[in-house]
MMTF fields as JSON, N, C-alpha, C and O atoms, coordinates in Angstrom:
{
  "mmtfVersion": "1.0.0",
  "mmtfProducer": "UNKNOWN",
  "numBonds": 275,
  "numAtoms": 276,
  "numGroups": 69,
  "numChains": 1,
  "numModels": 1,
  "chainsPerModel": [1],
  "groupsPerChain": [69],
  "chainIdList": ["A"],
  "bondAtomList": [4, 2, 8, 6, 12, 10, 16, 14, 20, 18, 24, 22, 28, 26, 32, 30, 36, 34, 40, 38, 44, 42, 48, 46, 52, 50, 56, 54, 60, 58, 64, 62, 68, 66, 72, 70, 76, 74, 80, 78, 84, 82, 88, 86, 92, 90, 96, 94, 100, 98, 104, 102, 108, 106, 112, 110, 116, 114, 120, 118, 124, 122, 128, 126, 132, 130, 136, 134, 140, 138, 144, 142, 148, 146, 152, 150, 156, 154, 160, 158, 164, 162, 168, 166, 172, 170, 176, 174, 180, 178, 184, 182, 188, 186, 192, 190, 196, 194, 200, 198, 204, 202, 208, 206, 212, 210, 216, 214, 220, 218, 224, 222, 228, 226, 232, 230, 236, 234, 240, 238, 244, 242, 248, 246, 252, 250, 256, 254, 260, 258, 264, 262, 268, 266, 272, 270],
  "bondOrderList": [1, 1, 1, 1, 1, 1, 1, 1, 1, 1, 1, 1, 1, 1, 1, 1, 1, 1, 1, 1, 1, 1, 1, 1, 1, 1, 1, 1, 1, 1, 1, 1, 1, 1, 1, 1, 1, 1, 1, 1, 1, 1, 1, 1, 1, 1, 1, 1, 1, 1, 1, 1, 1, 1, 1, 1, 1, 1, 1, 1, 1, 1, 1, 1, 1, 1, 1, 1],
  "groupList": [{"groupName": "UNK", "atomNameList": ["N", "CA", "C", "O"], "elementList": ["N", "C", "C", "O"], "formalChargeList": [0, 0, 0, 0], "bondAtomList": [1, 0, 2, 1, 3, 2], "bondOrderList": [1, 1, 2], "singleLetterCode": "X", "chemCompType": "L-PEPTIDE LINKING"}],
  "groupTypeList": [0, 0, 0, 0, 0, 0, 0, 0, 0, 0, 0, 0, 0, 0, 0, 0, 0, 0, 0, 0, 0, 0, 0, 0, 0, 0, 0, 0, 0, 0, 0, 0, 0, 0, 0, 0, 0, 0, 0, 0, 0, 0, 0, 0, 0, 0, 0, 0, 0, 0, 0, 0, 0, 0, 0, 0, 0, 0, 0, 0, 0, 0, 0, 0, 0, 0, 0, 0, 0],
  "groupIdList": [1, 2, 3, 4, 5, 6, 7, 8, 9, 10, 11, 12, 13, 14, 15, 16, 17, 18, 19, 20, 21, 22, 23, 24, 25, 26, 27, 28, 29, 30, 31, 32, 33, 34, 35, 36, 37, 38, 39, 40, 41, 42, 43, 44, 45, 46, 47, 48, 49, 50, 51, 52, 53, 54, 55, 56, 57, 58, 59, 60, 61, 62, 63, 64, 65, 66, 67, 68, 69],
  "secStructList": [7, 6, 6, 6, 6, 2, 2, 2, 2, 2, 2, 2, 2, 2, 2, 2, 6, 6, 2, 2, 2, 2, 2, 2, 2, 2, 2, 2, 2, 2, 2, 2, 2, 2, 2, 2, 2, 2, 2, 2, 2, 2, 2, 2, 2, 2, 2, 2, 1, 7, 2, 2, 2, 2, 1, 7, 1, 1, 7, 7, 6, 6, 1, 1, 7, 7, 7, 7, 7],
  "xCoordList": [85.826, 86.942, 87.123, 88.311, 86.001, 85.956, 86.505, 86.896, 86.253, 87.662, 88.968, 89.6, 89.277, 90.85, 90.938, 91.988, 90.425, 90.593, 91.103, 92.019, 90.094, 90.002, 90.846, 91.538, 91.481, 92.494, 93.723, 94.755, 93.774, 95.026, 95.087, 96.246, 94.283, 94.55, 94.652, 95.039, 94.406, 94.131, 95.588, 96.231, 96.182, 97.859, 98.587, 99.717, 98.564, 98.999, 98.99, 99.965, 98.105, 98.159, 98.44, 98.794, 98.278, 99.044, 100.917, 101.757, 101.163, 101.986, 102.938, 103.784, 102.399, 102.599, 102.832, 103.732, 101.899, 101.765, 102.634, 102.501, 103.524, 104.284, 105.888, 106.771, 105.893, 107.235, 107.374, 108.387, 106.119, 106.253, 106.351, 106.622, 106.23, 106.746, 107.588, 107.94, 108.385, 109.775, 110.411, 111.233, 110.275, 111.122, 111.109, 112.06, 109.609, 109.89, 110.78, 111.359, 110.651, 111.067, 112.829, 113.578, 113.314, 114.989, 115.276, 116.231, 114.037, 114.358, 114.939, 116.122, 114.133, 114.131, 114.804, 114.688, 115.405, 116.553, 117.68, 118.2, 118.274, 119.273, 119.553, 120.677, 118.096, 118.243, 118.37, 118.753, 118.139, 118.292, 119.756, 120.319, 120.305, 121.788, 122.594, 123.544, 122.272, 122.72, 122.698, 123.631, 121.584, 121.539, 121.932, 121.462, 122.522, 123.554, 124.755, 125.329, 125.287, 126.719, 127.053, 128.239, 126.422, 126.646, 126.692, 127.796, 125.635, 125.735, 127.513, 128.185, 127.908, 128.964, 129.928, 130.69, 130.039, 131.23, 131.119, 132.166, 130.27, 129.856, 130.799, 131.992, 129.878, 130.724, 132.413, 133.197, 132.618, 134.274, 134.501, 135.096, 134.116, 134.559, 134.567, 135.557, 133.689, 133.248, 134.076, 134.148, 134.67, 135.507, 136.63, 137.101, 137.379, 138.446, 139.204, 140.384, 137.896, 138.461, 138.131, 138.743, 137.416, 137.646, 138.813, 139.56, 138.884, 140.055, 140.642, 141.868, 140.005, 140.015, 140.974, 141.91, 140.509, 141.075, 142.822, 143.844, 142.555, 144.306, 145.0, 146.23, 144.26, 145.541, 145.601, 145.97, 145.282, 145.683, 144.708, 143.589, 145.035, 144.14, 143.274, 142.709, 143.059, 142.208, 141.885, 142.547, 140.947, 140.449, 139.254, 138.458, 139.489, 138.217, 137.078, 135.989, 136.983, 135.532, 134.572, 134.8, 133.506, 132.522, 132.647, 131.618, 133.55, 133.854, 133.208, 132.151, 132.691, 132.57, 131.28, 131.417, 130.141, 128.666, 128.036, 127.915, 127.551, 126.949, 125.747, 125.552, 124.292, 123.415, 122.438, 122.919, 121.682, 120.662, 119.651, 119.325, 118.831, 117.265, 116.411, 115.192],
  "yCoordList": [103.126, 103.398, 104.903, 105.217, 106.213, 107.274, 108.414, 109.582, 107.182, 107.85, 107.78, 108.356, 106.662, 106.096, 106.923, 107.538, 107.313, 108.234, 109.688, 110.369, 109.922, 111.69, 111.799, 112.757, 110.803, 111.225, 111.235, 111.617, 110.845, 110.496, 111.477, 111.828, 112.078, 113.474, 114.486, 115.438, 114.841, 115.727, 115.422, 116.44, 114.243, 114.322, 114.66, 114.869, 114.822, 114.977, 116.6, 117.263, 116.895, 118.656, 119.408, 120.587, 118.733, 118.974, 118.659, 119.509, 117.788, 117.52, 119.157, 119.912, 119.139, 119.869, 121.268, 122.041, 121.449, 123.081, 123.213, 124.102, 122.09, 122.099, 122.287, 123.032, 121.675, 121.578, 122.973, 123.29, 123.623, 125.261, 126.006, 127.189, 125.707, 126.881, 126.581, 127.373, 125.205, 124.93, 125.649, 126.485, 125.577, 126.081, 128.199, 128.975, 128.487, 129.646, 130.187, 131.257, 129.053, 129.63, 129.509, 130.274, 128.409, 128.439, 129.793, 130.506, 130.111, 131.683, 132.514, 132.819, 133.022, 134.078, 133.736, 134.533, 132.653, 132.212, 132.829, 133.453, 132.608, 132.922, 134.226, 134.726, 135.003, 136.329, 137.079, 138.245, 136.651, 137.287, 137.136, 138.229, 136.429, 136.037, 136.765, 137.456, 136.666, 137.559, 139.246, 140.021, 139.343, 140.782, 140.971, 142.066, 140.446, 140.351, 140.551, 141.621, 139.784, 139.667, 140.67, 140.907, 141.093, 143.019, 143.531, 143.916, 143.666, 144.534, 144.442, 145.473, 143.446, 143.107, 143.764, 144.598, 143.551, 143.786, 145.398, 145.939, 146.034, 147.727, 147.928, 148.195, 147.708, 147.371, 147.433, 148.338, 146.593, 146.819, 148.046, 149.01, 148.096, 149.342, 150.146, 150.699, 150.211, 152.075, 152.002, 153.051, 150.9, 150.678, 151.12, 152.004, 150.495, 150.534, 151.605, 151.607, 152.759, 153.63, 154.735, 155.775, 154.808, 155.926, 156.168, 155.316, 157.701, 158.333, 157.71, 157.717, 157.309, 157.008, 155.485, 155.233, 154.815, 153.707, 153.861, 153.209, 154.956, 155.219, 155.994, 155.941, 156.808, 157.565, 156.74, 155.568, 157.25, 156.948, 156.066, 156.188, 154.769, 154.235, 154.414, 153.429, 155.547, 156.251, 157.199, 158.187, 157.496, 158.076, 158.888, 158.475, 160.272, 160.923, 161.16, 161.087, 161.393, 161.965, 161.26, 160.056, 161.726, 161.696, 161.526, 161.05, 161.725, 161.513, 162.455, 161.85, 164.165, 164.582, 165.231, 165.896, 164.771, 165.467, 166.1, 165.708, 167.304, 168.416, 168.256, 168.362, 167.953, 167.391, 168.545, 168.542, 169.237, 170.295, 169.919, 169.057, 170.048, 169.575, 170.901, 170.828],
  "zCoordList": [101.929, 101.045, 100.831, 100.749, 100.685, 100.341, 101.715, 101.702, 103.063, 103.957, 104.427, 105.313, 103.351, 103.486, 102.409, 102.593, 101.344, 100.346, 100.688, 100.225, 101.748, 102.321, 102.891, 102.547, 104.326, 104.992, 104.153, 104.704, 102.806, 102.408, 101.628, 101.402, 101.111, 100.293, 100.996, 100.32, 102.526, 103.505, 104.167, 104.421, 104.47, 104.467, 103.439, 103.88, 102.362, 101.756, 101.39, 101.038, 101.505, 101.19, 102.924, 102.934, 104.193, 105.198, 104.811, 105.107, 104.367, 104.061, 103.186, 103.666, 102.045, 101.292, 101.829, 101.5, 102.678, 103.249, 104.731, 105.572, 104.768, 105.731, 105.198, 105.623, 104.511, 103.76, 102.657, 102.033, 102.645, 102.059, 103.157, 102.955, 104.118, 105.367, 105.97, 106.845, 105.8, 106.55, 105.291, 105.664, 103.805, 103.033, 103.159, 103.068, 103.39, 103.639, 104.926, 105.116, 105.686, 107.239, 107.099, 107.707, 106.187, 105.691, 105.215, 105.524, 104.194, 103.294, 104.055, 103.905, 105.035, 105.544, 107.069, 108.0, 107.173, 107.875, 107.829, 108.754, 106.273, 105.453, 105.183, 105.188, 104.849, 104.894, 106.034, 105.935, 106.986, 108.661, 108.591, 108.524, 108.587, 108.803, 107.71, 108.08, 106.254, 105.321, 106.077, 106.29, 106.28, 106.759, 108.349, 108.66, 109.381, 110.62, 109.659, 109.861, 108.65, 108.32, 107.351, 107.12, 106.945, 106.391, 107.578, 107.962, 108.396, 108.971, 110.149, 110.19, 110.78, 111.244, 110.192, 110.68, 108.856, 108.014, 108.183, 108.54, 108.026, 107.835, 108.887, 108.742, 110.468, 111.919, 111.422, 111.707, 110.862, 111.115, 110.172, 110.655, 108.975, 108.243, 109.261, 109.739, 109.542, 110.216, 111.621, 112.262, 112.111, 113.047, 112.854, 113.569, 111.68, 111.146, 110.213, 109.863, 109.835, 109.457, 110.621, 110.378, 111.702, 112.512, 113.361, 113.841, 113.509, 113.167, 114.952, 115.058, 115.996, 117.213, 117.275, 118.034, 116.45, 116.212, 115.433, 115.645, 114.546, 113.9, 114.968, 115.001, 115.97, 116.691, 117.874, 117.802, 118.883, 120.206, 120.597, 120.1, 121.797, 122.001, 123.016, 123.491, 123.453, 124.281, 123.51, 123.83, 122.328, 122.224, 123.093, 123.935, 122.496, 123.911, 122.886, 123.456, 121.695, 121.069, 121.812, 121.936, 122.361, 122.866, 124.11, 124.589, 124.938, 126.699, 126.755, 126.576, 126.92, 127.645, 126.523, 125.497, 127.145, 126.612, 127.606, 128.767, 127.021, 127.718, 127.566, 126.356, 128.36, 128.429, 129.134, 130.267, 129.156, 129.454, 129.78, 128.964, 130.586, 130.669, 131.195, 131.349]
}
């Protein structure tokens, strides 16, 4: 009886310590993705207000770098 006892408390705290790391592993799911979808929104700001994007659509800033070695 004292090992139908053991395995059943030993599932049970397997149990337990599984369903705390599927819940941590959602956490920091959410926060990966939270932090992609700032970063995408920034992406368009910084898209949308450079000055390349309001004038011409060939912008040249940065076509021609002078590189030394």
């Amino acid at each position: 009886m004292s090992s139908i006892t053991g395995l059943s408390s030993d599932f049970g705290s397997q149990s337990l310590a599984l369903a705390m790391t599927k819940r941590a592993n959602d956490e920091q799911g959410q926060q990966a993705l939270q932090l992609l979808q700032g970063a995408a929104q920034s992406a368009q700001q910084i898209q949308a207000a450079s000055p390349a994007a309001k004038g011409s659509a060939t912008g040249s800033l940065g076509a021609n770098i002078d590189i030394q070695v």
